[in-house]
PLY file of the C-alpha trace (Angstrom):
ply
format ascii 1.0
element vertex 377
property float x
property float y
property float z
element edge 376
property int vertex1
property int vertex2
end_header
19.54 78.81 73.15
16.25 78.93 72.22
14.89 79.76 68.28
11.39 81.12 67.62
9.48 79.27 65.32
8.35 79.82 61.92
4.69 79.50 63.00
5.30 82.41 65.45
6.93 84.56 62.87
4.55 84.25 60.42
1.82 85.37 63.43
3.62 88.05 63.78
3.77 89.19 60.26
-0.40 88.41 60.17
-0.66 90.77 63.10
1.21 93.37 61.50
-1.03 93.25 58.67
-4.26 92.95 60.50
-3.27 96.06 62.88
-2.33 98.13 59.45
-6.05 97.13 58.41
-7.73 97.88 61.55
-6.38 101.59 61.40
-7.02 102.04 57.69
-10.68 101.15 58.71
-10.89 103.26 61.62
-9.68 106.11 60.18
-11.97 105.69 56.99
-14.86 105.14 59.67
-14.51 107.95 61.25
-14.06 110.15 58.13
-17.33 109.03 57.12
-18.83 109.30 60.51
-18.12 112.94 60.47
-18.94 113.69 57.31
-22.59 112.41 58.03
-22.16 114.64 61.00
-20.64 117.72 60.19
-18.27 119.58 57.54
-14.74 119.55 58.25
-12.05 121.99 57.28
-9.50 120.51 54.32
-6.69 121.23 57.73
-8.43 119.36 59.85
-8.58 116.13 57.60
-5.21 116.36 56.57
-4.33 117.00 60.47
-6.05 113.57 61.10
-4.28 111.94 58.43
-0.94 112.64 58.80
-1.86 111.81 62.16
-3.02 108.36 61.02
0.33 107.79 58.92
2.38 108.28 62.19
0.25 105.69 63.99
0.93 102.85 60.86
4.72 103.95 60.66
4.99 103.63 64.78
3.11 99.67 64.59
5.23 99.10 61.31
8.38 99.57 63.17
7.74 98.13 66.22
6.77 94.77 64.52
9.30 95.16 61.69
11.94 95.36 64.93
10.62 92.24 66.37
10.72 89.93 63.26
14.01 91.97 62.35
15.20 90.06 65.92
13.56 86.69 64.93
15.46 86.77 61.90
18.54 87.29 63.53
18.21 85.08 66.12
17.63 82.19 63.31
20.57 83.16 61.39
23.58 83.34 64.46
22.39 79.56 64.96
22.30 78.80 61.19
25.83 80.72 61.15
26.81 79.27 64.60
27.36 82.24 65.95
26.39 82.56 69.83
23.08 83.36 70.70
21.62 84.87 73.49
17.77 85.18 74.41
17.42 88.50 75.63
13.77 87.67 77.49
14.82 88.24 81.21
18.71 88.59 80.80
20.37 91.84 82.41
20.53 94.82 80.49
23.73 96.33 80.05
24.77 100.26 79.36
27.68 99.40 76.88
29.70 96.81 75.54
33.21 97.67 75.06
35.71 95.99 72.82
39.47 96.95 72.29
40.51 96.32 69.14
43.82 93.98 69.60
46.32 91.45 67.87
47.91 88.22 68.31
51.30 90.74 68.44
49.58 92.91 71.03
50.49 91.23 74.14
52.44 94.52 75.79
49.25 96.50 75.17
46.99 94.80 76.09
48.93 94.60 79.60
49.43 98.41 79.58
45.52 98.70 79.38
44.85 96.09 82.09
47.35 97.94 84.35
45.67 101.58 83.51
42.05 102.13 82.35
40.71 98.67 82.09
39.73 97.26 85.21
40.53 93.35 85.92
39.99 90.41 88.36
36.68 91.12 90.90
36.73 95.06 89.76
35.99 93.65 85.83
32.99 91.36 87.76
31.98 94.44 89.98
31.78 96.52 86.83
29.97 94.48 84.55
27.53 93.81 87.78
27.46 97.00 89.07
27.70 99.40 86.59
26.50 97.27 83.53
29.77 97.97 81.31
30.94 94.99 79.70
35.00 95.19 78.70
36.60 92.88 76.47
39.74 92.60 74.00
38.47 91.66 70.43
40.50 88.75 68.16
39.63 85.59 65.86
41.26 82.90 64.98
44.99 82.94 62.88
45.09 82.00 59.57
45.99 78.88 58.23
49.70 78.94 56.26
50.63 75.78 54.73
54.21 76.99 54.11
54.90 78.01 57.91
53.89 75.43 59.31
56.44 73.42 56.90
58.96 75.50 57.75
58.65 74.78 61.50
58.86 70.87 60.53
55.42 70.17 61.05
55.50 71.34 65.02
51.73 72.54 64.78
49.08 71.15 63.04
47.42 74.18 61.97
47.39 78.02 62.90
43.79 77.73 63.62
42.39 77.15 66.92
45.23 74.38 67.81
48.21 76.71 66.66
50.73 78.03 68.99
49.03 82.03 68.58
45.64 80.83 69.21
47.15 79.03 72.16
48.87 81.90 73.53
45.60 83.61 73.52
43.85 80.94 75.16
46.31 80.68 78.22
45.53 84.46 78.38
42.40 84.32 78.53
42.21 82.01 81.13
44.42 84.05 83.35
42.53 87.29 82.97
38.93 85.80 81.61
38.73 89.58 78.93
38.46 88.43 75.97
35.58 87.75 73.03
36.84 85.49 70.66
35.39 85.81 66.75
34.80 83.36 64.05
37.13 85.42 61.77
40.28 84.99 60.61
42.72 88.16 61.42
44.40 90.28 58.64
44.89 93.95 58.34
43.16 94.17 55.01
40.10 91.84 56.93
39.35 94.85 59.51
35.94 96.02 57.81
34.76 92.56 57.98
35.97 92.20 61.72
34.29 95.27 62.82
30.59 93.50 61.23
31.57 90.19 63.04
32.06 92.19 66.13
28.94 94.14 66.53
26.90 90.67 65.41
28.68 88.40 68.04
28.60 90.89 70.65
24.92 92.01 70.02
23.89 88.32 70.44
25.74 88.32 73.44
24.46 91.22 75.41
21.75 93.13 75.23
23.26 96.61 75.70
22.15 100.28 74.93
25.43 100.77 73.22
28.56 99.19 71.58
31.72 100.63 71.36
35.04 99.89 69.60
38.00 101.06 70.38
42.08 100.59 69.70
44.15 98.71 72.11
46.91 101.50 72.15
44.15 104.41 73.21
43.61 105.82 76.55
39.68 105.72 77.49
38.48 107.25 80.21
35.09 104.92 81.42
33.18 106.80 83.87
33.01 109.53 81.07
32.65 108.05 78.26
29.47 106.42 80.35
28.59 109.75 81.10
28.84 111.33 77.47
27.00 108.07 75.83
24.13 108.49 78.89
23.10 112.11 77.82
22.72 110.55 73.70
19.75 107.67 75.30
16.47 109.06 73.83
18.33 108.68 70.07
17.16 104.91 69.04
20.01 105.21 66.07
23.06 106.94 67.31
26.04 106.93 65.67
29.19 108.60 67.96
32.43 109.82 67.58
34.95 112.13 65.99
33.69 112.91 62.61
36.14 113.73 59.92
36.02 113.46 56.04
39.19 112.88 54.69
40.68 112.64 50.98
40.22 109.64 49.20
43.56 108.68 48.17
43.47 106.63 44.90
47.26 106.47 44.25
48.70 103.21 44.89
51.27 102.23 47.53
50.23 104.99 49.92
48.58 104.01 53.41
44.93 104.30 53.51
45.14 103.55 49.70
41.10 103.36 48.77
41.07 100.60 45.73
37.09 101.87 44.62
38.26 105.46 44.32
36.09 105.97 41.35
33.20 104.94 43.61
33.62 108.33 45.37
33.35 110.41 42.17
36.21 112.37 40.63
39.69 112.60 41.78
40.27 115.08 44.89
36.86 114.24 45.96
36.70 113.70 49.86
34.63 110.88 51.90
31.31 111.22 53.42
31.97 112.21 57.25
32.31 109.30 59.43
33.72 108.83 62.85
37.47 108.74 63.03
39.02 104.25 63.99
40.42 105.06 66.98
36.95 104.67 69.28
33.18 105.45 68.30
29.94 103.98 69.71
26.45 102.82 68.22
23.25 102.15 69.53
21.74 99.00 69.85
19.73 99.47 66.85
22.34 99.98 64.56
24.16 96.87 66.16
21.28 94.28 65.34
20.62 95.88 61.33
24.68 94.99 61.44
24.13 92.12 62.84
20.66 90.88 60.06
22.37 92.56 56.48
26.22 91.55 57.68
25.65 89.39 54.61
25.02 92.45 52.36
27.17 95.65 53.73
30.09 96.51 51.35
33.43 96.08 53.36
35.65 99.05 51.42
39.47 99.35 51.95
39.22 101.40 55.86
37.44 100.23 58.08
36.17 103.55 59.36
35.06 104.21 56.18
33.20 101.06 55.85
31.22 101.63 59.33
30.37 105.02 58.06
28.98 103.83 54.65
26.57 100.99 55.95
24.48 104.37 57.87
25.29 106.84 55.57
21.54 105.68 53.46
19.68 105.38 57.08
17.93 107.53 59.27
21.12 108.08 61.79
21.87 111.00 64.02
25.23 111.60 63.80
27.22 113.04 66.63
30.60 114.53 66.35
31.87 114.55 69.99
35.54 116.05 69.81
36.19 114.85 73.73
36.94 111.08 71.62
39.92 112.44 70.50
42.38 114.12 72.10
45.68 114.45 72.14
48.24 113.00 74.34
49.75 115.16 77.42
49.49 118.65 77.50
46.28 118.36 75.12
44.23 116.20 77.46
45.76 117.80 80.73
44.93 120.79 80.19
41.32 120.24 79.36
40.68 117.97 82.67
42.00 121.13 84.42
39.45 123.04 82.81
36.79 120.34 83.98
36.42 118.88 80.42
37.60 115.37 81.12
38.46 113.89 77.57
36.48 110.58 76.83
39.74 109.18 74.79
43.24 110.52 73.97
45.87 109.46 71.30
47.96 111.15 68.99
47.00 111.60 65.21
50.38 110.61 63.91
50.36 107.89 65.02
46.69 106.93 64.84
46.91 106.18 68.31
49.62 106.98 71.43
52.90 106.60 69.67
54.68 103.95 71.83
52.01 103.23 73.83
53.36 100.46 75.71
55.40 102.56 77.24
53.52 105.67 77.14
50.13 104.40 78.39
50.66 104.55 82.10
51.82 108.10 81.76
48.94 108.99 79.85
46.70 107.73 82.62
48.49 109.19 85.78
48.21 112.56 83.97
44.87 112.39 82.14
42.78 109.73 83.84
39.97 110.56 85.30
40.37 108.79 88.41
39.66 105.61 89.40
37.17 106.61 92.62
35.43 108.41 89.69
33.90 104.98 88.03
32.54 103.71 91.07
30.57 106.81 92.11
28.97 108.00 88.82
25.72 107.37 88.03
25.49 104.94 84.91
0 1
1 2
2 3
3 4
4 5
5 6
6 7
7 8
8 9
9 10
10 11
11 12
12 13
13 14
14 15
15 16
16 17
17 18
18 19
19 20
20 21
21 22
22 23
23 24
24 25
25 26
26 27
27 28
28 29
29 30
30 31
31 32
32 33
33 34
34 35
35 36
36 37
37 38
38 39
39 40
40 41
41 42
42 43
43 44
44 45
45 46
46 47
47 48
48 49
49 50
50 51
51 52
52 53
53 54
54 55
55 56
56 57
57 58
58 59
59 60
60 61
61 62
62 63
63 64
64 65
65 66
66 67
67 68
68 69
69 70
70 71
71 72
72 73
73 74
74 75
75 76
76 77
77 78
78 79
79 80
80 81
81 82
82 83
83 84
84 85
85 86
86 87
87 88
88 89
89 90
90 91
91 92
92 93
93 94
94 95
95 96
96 97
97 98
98 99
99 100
100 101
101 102
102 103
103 104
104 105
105 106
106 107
107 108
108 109
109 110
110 111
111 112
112 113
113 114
114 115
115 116
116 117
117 118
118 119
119 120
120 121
121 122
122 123
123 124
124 125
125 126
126 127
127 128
128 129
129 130
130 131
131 132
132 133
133 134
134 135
135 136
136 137
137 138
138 139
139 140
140 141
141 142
142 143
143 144
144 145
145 146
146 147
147 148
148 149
149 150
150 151
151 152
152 153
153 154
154 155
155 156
156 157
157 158
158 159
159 160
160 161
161 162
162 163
163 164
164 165
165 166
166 167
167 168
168 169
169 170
170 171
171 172
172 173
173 174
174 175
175 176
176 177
177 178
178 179
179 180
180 181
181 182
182 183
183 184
184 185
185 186
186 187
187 188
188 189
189 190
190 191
191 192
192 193
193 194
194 195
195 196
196 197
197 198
198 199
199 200
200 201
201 202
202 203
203 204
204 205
205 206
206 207
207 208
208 209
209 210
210 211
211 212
212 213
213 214
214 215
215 216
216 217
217 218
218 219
219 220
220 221
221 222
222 223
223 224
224 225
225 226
226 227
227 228
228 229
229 230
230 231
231 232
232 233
233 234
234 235
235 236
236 237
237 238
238 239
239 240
240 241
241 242
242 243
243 244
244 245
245 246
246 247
247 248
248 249
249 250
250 251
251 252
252 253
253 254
254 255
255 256
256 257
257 258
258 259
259 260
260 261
261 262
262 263
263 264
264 265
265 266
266 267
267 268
268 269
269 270
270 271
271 272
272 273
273 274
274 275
275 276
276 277
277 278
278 279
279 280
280 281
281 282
282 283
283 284
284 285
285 286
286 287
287 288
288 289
289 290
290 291
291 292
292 293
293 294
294 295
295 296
296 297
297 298
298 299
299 300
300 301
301 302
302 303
303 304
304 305
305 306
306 307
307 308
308 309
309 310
310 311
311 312
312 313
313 314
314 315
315 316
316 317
317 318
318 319
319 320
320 321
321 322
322 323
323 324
324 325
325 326
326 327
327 328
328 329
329 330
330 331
331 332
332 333
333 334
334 335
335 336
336 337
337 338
338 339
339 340
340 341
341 342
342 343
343 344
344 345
345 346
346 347
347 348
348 349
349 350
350 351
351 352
352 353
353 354
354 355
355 356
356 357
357 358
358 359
359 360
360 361
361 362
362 363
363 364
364 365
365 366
366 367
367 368
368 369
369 370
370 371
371 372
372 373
373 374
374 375
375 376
């Protein structure tokens, strides 16, 4: 690990400053070299000087990016979050991380024995291709009263306890998982989707970072594809975009608590891409990964995603090949030659019974395995 120092940051924010300077100067230079010169028209100095603007904004960002990665890098190590120094690692295409639960176990092996690949192909893909795969968990939460109830048998349901165990022995057989300093909890999704993106950008430097469900069928090679054709958009934001009700009665699922943030009642969200699987690019990763500290974590956890861009500068892409349905739905589009990127069914927010569903999902809607190995990522 490696930490730049103050000194260095604090050149960095002189240079800024001087190269703003320099190009206010040049530009007033030359506007009164040419009016010694000749007359110019009142289009051709504005021309210049919105020209001018676009040069500051273009430095401004470029060295606002680099101290925005200075900062970062200072805070994982102050957090103790894992750090990565991204001078001469490999570059990756995408991280991916499923979504999963310490109750999860069945899934998890019906997407290692479909879509996921495992053991040297995992290695060959993540060398070859430059996709990184991995199931996303923390850490259980401590419960004094359990672990009295089980006479005292564990410690704690922390690292030491018999979950994280389990998890630990699995991820030694199968070496797919990225572990978070969070603490699992339905109601704590929002906050594990920020931990996510920050651990994982730290990690790897990729292009872009997906989430996605443990009980959804992805097909790789295309959603490779799909993200590939999206690479000249610094801050993309991917997926299926929807904007549903927000339901302020209480008791109901997807009950939203801060209601009356979203104006009056029968007032609908702002659109956002749809839980099941969506994708951002790198840039939107790291300003996850600096203000983590400072985005609001509402109720859904799609919702919350969609709220930290909603004030930025994001293209948003609604991409309705993340979310199909289940057989016929995503048969009959492959047949047509418009191989879906995910499938699931909406009642269920994901394939109802997947454990036992998944492998038929693949044989019928899977892209192919031969197909990952001989696109062009």
């Amino acid at each position: 690990m490696s930490v730049e120092p103050e000194d260095k940051v604090l050149f960095r924010r002189a240079t800024m400053e001087a190269g703003i300077q320099n190009l206010i100067k040049e530009d007033c230079d030359q506007k009164s070299k040419d009016a010694k010169n000749e007359p110019k028209s009142v289009f051709g100095e504005v021309s210049k000087t919105h020209h001018a603007i676009q040069t500051l904004d273009k430095t401004i960002s470029n060295l606002e990016m680099e101290l925005a990665a200075a900062r970062a890098t200072q805070e994982s190590i102050m957090d103790g979050s894992p750090v990565s120094n991204s001078s001469g690692k490999r570059k990756y295409l995408m991280v991916v991380g499923i979504n999963t639960a310490f109750s999860s176990r069945k899934r998890r092996d019906s997407v290692r024995a479909t879509w996921m690949p495992t053991g040297e192909k995992k290695k060959k893909l993540e060398e070859e291709k430059g996709i990184i795969m991995r199931f996303v968990i923390g850490h259980r939460q401590s419960n004094a009263y359990f672990l009295l109830l089980i006479a005292f048998a564990v410690a704690s349901a922390t690292a030491g306890g018999i979950l994280d165990r389990a998890i630990e022995a699995e991820d030694q057989k199968h070496g797919d998982f990225l572990r978070l300093e969070h603490v699992e909890g339905y109601l704590e999704l929002s906050k594990k989707t920020k931990v996510y993106f920050a651990t994982a950008v730290s990690l790897w430097d990729a292009e872009f970072y997906v989430k996605v469900d443990d009980d959804v069928h992805v097909n790789i090679a295309t959603l490779g594809t799909t993200l590939i054709r999206h690479r000249s958009k610094p801050r993309l934001y991917i997926g299926c975009m929807k904007s549903g009700p927000v339901l302020a009665q209480k008791g109901v699922r997807y009950h939203e608590p801060e209601h009356w943030k979203f104006g009056d009642e029968g007032n609908k969200y702002f659109r956002h891409a749809t839980g099941q699987l969506y994708a951002i690019s790198k840039d939107l990763a790291t300003y996850i990964s600096i203000n983590r500290h400072l985005l609001h974590k509402y109720a859904n956890e799609d919702v919350s995603l969609g709220s930290w861009f909603i004030g930025l500068d994001v293209e948003h892409i609604d991409d309705r090949r993340l979310c199909c349905g289940t057989p016929p739905d995503c048969e009959w589009k492959a047949q047509a030659g418009n191989v879906c990127v995910a499938s699931f069914d909406w009642s269920c927010s994901g394939i109802c019974k997947s454990v036992e569903r998944m492998k038929e999902v693949h044989r019928r809607c899977g892209e192919g395995e031969n197909t990952l190995w001989t696109a062009a990522l």
